[in-house]
PyMOL Python script that loads the backbone (N, CA, C, O; Angstrom):
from pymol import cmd

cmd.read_pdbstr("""\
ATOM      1  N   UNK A   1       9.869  -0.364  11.069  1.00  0.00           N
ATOM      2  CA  UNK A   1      10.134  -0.751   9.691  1.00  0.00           C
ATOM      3  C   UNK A   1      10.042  -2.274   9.557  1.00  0.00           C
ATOM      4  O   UNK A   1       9.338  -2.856  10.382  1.00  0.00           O
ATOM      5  N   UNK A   2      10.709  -3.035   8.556  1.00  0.00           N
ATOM      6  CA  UNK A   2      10.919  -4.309   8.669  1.00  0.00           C
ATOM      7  C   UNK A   2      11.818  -5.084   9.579  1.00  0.00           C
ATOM      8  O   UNK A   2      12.956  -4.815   9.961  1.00  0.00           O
ATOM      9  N   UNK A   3      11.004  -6.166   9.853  1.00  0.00           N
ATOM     10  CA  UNK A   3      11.307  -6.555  10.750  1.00  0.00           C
ATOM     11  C   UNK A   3      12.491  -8.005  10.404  1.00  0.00           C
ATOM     12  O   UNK A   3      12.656  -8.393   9.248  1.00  0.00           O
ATOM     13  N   UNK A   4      13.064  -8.522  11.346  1.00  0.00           N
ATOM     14  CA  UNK A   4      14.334  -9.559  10.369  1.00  0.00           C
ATOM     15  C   UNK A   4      13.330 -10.728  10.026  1.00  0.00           C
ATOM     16  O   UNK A   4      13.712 -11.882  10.219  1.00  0.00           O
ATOM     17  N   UNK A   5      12.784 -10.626   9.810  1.00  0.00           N
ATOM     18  CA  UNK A   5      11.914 -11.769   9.251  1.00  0.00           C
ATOM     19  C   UNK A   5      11.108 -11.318   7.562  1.00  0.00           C
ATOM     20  O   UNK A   5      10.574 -12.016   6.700  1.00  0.00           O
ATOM     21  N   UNK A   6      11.305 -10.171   7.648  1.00  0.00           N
ATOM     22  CA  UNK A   6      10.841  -9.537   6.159  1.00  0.00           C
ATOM     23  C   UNK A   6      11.765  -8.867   5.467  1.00  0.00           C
ATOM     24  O   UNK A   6      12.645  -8.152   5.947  1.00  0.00           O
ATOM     25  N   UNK A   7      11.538  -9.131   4.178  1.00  0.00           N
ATOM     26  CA  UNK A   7      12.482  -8.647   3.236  1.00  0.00           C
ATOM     27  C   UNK A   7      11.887  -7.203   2.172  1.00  0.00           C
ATOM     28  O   UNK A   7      10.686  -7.161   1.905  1.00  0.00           O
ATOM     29  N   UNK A   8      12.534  -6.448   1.806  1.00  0.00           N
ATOM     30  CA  UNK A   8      12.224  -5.389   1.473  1.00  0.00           C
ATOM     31  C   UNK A   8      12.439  -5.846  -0.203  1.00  0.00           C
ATOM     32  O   UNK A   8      13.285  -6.573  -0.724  1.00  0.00           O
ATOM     33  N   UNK A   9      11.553  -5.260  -0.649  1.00  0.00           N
ATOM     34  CA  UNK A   9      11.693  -5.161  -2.124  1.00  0.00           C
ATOM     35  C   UNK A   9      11.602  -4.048  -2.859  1.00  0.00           C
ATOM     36  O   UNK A   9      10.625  -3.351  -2.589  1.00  0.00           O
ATOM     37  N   UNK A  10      12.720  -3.438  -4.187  1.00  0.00           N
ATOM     38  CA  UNK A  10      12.969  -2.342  -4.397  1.00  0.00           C
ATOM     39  C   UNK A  10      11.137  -2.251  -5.552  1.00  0.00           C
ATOM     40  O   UNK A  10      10.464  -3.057  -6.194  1.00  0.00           O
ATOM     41  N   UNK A  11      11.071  -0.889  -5.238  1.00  0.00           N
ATOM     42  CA  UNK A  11       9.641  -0.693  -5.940  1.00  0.00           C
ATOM     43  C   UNK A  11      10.443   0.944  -7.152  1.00  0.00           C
ATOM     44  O   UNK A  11      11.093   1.908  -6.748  1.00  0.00           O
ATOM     45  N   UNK A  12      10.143   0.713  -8.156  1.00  0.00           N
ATOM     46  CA  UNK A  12      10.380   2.287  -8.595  1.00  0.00           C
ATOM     47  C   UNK A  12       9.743   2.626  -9.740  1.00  0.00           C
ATOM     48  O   UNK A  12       9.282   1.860 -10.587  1.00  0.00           O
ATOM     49  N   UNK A  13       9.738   4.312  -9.723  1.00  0.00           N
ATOM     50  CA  UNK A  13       8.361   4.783 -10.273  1.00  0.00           C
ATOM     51  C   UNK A  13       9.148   6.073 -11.424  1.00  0.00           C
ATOM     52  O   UNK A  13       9.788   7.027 -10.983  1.00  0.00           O
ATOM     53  N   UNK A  14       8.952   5.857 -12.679  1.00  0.00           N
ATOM     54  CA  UNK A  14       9.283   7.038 -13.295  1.00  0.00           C
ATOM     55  C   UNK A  14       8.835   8.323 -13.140  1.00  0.00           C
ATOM     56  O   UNK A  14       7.619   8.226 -12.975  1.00  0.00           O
ATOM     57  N   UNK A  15       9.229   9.722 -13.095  1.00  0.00           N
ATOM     58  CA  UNK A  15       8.733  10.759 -13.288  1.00  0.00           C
ATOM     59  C   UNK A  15       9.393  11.549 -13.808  1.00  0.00           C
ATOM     60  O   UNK A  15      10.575  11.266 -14.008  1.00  0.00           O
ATOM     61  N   UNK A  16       8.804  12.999 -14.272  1.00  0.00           N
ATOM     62  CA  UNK A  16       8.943  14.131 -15.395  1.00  0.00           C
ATOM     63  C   UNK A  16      10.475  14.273 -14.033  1.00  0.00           C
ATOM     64  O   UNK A  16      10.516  13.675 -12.958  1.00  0.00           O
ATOM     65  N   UNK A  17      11.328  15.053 -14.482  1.00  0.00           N
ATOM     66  CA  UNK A  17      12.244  16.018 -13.879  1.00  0.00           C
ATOM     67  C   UNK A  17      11.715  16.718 -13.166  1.00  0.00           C
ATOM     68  O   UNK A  17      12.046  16.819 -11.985  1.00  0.00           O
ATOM     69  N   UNK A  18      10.488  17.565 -13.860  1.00  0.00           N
ATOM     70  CA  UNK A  18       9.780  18.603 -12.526  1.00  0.00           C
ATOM     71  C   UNK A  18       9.170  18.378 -11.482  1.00  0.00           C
ATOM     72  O   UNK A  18       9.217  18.951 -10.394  1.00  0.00           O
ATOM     73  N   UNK A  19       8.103  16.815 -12.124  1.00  0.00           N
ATOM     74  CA  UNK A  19       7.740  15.826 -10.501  1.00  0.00           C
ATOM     75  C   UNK A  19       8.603  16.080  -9.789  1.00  0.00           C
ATOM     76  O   UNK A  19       8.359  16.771  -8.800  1.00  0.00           O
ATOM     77  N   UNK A  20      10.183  15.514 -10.095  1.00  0.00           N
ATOM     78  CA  UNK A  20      10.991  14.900  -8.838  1.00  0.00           C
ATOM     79  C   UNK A  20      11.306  16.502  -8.482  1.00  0.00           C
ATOM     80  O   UNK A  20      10.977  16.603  -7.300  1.00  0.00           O
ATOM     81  N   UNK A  21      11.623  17.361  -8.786  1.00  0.00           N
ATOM     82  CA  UNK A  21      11.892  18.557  -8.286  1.00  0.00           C
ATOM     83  C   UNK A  21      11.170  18.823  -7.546  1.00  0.00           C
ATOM     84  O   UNK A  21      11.678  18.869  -6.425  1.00  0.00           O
ATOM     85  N   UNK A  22       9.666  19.152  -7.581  1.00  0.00           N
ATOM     86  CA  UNK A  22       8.635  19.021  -6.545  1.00  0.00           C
ATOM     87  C   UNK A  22       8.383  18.101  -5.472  1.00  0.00           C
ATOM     88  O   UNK A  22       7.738  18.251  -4.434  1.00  0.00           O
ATOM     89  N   UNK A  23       8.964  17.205  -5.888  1.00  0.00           N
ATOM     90  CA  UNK A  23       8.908  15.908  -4.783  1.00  0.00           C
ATOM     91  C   UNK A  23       9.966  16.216  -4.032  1.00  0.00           C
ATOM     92  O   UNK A  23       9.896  15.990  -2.823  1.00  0.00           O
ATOM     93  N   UNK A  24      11.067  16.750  -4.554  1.00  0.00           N
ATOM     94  CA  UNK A  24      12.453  17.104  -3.837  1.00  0.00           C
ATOM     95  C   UNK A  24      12.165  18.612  -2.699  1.00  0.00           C
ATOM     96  O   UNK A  24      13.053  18.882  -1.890  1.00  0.00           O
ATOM     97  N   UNK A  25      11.262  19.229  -2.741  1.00  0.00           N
ATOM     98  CA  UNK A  25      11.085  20.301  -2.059  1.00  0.00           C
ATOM     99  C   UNK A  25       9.761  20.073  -1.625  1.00  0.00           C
ATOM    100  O   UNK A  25       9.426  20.990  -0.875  1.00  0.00           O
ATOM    101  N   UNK A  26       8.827  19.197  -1.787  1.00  0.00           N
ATOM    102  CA  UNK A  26       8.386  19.272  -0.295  1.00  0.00           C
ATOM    103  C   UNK A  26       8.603  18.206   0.299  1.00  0.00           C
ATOM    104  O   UNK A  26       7.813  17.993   1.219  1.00  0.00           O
ATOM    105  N   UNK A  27       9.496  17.324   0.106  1.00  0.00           N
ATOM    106  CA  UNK A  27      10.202  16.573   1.216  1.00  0.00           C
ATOM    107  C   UNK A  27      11.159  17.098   1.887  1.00  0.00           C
ATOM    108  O   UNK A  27      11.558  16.508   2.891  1.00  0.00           O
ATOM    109  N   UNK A  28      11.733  18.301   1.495  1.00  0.00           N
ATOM    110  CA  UNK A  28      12.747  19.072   2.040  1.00  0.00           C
ATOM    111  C   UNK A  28      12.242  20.118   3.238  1.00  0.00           C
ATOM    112  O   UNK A  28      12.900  20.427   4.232  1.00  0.00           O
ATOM    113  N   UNK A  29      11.256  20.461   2.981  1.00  0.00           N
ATOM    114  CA  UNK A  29      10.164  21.294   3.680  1.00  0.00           C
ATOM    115  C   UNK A  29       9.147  20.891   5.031  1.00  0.00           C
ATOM    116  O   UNK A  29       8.569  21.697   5.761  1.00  0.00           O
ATOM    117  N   UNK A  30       9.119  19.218   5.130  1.00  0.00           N
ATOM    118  CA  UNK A  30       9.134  18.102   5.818  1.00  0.00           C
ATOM    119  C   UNK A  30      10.631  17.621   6.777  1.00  0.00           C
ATOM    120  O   UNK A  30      10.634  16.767   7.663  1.00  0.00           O
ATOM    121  N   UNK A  31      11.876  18.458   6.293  1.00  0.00           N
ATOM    122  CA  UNK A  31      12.695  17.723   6.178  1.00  0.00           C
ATOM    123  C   UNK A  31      13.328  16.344   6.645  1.00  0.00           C
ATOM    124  O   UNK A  31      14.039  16.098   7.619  1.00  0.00           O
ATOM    125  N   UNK A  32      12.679  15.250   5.303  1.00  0.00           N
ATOM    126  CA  UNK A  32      12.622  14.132   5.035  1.00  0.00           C
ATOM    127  C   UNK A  32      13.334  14.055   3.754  1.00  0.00           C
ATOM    128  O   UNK A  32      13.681  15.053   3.121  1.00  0.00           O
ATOM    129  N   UNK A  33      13.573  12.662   3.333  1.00  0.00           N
ATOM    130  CA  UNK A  33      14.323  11.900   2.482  1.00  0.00           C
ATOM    131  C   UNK A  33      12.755  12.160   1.322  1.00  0.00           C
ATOM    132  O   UNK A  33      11.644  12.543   1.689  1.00  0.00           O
ATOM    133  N   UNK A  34      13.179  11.810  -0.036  1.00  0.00           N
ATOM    134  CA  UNK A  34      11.906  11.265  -0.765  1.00  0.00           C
ATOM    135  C   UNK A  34      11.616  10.570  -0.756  1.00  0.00           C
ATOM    136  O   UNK A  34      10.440  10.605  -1.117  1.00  0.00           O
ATOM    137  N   UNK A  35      12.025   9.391  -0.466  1.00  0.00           N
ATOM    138  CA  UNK A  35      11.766   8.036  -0.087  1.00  0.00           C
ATOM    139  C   UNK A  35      10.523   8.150   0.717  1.00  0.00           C
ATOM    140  O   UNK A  35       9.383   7.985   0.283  1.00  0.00           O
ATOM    141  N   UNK A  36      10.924   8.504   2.162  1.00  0.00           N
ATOM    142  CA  UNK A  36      10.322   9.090   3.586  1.00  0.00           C
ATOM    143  C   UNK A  36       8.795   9.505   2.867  1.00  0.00           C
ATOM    144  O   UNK A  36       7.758   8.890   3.115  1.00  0.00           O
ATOM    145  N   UNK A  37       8.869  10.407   2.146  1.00  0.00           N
ATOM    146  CA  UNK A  37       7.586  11.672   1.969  1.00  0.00           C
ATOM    147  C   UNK A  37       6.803  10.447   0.847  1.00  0.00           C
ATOM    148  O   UNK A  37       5.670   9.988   0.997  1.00  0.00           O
ATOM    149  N   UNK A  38       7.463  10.216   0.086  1.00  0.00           N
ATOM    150  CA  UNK A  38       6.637   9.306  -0.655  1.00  0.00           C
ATOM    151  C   UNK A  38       5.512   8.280   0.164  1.00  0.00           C
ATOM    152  O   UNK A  38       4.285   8.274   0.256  1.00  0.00           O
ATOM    153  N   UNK A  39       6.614   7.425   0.700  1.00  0.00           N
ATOM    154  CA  UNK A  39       5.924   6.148   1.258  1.00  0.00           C
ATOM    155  C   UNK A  39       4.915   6.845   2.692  1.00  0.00           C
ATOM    156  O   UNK A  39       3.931   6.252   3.134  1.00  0.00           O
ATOM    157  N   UNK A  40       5.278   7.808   3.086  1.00  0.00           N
ATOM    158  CA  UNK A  40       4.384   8.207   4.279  1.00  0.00           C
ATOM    159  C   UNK A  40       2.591   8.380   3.089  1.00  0.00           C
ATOM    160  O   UNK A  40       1.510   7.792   3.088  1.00  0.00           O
ATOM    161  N   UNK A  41       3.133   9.362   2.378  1.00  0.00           N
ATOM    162  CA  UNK A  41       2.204   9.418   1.267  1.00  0.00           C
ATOM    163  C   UNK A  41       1.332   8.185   0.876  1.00  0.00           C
ATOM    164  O   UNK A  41       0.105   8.219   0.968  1.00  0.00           O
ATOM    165  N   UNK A  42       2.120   6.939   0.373  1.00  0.00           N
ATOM    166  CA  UNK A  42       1.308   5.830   0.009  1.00  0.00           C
ATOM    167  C   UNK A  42       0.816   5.009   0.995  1.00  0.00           C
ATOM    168  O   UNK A  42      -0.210   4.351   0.825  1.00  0.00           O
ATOM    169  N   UNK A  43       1.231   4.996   1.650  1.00  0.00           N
ATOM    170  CA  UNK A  43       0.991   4.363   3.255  1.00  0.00           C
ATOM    171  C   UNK A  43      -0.678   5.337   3.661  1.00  0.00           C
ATOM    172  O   UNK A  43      -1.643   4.842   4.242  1.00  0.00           O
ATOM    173  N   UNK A  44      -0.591   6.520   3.236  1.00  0.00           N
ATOM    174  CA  UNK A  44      -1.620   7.213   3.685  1.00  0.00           C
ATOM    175  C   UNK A  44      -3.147   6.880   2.945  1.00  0.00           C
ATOM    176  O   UNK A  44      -4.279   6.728   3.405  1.00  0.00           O
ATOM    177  N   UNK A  45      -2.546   6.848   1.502  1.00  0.00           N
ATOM    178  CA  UNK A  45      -3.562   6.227   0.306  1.00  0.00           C
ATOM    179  C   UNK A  45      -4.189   5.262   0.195  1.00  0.00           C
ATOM    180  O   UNK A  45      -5.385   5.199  -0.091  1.00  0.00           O
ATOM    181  N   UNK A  46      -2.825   3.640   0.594  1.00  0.00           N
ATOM    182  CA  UNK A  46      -3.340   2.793   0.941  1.00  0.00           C
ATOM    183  C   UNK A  46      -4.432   2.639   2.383  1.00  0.00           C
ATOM    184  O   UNK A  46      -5.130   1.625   2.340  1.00  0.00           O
ATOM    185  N   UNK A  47      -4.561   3.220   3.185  1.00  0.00           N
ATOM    186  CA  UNK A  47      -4.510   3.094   4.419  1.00  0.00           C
ATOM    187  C   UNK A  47      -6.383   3.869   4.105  1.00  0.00           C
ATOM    188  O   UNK A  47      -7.389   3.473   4.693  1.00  0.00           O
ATOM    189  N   UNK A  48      -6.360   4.533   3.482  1.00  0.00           N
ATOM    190  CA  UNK A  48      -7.694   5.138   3.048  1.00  0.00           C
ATOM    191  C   UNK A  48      -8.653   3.880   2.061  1.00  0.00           C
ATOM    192  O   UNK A  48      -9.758   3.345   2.143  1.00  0.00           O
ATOM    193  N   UNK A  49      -7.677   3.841   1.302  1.00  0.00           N
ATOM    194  CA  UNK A  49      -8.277   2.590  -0.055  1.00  0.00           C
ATOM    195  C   UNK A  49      -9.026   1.542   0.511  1.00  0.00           C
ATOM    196  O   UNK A  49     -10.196   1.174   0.400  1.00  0.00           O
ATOM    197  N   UNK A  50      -7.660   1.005   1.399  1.00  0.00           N
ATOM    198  CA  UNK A  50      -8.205  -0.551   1.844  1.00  0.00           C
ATOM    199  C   UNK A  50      -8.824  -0.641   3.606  1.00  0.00           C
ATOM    200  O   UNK A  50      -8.720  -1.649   4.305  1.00  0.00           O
ATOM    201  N   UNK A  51      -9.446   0.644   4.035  1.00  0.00           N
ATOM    202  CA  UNK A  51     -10.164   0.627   4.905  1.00  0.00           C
ATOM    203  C   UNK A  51     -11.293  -0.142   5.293  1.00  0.00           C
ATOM    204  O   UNK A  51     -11.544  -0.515   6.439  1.00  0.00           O
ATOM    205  N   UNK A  52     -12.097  -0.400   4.049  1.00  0.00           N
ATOM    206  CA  UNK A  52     -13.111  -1.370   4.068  1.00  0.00           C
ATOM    207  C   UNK A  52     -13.000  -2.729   4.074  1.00  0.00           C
ATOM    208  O   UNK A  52     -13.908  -3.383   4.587  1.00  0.00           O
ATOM    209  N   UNK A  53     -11.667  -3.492   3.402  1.00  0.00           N
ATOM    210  CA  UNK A  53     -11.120  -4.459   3.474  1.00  0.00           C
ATOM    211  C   UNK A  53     -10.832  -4.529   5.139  1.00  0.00           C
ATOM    212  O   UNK A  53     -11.338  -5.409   5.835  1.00  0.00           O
ATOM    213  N   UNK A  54     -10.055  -3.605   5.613  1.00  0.00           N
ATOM    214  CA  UNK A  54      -9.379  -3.620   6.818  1.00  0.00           C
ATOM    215  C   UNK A  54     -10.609  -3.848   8.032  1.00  0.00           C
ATOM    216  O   UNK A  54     -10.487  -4.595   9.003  1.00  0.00           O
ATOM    217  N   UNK A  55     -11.952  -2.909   7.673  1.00  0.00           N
ATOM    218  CA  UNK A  55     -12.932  -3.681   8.926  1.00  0.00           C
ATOM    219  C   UNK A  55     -13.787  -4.822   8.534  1.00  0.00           C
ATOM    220  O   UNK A  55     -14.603  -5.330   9.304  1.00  0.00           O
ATOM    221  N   UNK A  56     -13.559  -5.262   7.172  1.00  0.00           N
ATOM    222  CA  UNK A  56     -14.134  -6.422   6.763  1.00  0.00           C
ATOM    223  C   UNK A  56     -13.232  -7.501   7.356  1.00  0.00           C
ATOM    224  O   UNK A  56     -13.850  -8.433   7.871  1.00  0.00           O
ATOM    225  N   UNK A  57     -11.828  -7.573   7.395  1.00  0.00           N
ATOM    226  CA  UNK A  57     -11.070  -8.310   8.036  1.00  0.00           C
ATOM    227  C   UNK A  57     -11.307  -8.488   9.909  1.00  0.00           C
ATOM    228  O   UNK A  57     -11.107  -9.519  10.550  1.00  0.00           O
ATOM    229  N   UNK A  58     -11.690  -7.401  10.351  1.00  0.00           N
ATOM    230  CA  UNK A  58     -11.467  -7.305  11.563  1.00  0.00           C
ATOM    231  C   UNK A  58     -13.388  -7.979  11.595  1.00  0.00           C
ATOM    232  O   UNK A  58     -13.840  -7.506  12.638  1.00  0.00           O
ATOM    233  N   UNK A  59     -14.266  -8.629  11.051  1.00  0.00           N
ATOM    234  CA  UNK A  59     -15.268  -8.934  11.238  1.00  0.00           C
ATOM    235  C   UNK A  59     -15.279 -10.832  11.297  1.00  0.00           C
ATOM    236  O   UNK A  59     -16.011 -11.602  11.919  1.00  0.00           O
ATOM    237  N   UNK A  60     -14.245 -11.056  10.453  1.00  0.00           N
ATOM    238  CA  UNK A  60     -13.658 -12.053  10.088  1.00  0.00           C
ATOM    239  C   UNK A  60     -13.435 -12.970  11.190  1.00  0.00           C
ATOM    240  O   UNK A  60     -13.686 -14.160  11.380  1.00  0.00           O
ATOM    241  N   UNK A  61     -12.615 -11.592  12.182  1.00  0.00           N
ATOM    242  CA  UNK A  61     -11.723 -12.428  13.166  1.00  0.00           C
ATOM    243  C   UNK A  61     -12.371 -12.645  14.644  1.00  0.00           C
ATOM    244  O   UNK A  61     -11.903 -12.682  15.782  1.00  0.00           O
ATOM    245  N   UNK A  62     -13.316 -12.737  14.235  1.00  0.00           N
ATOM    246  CA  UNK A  62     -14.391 -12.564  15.902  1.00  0.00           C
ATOM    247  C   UNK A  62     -13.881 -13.556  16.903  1.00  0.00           C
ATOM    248  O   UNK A  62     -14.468 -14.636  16.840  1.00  0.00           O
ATOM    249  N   UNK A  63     -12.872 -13.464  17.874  1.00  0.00           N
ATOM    250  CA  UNK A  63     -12.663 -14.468  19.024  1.00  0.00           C
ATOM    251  C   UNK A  63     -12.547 -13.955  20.122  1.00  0.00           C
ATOM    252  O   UNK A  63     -12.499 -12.766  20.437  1.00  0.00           O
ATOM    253  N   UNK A  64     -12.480 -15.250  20.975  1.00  0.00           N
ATOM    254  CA  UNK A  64     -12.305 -14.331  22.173  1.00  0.00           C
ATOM    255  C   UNK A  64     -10.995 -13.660  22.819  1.00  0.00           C
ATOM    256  O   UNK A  64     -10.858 -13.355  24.003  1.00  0.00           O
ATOM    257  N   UNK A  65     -10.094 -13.503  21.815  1.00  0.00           N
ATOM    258  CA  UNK A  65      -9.154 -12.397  22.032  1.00  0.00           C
ATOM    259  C   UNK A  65      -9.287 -10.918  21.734  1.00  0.00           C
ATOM    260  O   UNK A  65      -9.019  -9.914  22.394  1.00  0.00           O
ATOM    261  N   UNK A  66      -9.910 -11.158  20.228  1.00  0.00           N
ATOM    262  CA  UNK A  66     -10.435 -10.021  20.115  1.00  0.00           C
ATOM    263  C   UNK A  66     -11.522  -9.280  20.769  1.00  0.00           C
ATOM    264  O   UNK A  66     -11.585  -8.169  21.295  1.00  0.00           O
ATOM    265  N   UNK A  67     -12.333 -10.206  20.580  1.00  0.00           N
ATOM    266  CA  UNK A  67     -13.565  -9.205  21.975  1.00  0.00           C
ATOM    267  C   UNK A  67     -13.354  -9.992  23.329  1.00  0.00           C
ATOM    268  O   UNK A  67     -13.372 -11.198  23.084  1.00  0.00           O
ATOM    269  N   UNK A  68     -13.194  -9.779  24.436  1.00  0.00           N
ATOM    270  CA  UNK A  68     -13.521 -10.430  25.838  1.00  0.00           C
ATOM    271  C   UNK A  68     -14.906 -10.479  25.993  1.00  0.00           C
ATOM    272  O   UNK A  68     -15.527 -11.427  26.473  1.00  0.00           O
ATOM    273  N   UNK A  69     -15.480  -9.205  25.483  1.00  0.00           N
ATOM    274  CA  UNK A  69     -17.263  -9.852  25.965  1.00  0.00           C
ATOM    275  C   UNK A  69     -17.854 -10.919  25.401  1.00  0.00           C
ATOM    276  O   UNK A  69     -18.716 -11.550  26.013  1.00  0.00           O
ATOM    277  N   UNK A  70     -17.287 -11.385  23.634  1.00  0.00           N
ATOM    278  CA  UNK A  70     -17.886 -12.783  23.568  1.00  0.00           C
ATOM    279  C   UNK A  70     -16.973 -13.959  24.293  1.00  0.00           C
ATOM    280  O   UNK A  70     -17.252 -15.145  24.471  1.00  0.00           O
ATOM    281  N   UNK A  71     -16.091 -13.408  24.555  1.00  0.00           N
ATOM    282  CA  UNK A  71     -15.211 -14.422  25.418  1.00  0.00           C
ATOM    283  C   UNK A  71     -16.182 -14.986  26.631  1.00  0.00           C
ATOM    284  O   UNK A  71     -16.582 -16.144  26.747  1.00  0.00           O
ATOM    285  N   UNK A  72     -16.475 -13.796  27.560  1.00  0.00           N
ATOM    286  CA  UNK A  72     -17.286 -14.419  28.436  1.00  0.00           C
ATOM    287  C   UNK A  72     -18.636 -14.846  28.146  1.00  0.00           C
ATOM    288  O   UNK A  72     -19.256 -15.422  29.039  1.00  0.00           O
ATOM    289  N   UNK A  73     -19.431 -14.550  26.500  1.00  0.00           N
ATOM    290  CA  UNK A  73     -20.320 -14.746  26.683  1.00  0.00           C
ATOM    291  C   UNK A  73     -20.424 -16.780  26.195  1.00  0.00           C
ATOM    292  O   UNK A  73     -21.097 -17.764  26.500  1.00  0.00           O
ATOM    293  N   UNK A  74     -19.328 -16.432  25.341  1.00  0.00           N
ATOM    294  CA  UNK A  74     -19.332 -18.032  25.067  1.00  0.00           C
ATOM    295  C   UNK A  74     -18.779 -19.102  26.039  1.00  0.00           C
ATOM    296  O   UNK A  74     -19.012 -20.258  25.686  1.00  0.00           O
ATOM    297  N   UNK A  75     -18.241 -18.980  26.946  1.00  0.00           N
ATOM    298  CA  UNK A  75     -17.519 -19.495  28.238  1.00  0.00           C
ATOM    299  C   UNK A  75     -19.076 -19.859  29.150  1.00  0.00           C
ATOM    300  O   UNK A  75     -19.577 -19.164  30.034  1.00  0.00           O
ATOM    301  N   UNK A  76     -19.710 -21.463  28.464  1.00  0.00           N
ATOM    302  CA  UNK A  76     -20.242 -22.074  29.371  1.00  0.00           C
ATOM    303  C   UNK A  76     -20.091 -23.165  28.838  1.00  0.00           C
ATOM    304  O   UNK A  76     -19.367 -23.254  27.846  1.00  0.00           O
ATOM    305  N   UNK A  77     -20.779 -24.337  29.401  1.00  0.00           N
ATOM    306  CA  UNK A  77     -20.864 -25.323  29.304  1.00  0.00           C
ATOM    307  C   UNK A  77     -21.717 -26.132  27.844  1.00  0.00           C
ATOM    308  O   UNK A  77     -21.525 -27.191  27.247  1.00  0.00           O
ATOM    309  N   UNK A  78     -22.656 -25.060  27.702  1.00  0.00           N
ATOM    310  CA  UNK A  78     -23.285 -25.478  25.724  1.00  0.00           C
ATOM    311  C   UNK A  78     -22.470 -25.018  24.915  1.00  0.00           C
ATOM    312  O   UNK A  78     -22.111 -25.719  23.969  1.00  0.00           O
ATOM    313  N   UNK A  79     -22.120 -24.095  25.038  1.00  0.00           N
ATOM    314  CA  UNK A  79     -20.752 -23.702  24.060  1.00  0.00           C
ATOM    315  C   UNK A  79     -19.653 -24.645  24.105  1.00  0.00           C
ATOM    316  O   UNK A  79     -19.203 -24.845  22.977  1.00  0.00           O
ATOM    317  N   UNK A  80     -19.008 -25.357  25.111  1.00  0.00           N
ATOM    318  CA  UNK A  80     -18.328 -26.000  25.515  1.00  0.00           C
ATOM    319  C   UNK A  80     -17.851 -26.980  24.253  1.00  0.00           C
ATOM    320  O   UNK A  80     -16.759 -27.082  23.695  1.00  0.00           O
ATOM    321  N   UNK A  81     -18.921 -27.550  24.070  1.00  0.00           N
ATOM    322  CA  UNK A  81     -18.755 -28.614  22.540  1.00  0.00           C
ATOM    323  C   UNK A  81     -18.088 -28.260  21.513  1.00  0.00           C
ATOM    324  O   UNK A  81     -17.459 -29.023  20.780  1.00  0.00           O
ATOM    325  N   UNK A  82     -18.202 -26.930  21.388  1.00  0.00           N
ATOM    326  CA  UNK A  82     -17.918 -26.103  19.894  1.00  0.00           C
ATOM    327  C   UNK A  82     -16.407 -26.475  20.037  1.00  0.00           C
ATOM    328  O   UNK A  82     -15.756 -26.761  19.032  1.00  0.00           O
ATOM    329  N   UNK A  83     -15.788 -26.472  21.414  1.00  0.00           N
ATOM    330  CA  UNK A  83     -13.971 -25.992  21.403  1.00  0.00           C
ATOM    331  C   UNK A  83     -13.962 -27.572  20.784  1.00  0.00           C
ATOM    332  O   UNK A  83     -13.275 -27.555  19.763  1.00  0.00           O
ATOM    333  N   UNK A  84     -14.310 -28.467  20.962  1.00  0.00           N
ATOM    334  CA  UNK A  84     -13.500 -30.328  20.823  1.00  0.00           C
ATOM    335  C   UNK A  84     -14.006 -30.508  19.212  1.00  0.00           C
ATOM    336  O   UNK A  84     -13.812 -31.554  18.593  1.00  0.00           O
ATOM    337  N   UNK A  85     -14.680 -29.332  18.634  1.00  0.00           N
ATOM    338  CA  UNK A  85     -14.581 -29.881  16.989  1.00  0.00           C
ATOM    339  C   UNK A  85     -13.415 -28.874  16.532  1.00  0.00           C
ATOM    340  O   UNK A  85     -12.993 -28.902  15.376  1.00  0.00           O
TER     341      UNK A  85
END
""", "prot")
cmd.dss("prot")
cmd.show_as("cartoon", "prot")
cmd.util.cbc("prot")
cmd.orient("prot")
């Protein structure tokens, strides 16, 4: 969950009575909180949505932590220059 360095912020969402009734039984059926079933839920949505963001980010970050093979491939002496700018 969060970690002590992050703060949680309350998020809330209106619905019909019968939503939450439905929301109340199949989180019960899970047996989970609604809270729980929800956010597993949006967590799932988001996690679909911003997939393309997510390997556009990971294209971003090309080093040599992330890959070791350009690690070793950039580890000579012409490359060398690049680290002192």
């Amino acid at each position: 969950m969060a970690t002590t360095h992050e703060r949680r912020v309350r998020l809330s969402i209106d619905v019909l009575r019968e939503e939450r009734r439905r929301l109340h039984i199949a989180a019960a059926k899970r047996d989970q909180s609604i809270r729980d079933y929800v956010w597993q839920a949006v967590e799932a949505r988001l996690k679909h949505d911003l997939a393309d963001e997510a390997a556009t980010a990971g294209l971003l970050a090309l080093n040599e932590r992330a890959d070791p093979v350009l690690a070793a491939l950039w580890d000579n002496p012409k490359d060398a220059a690049y680290d002192k700018i």
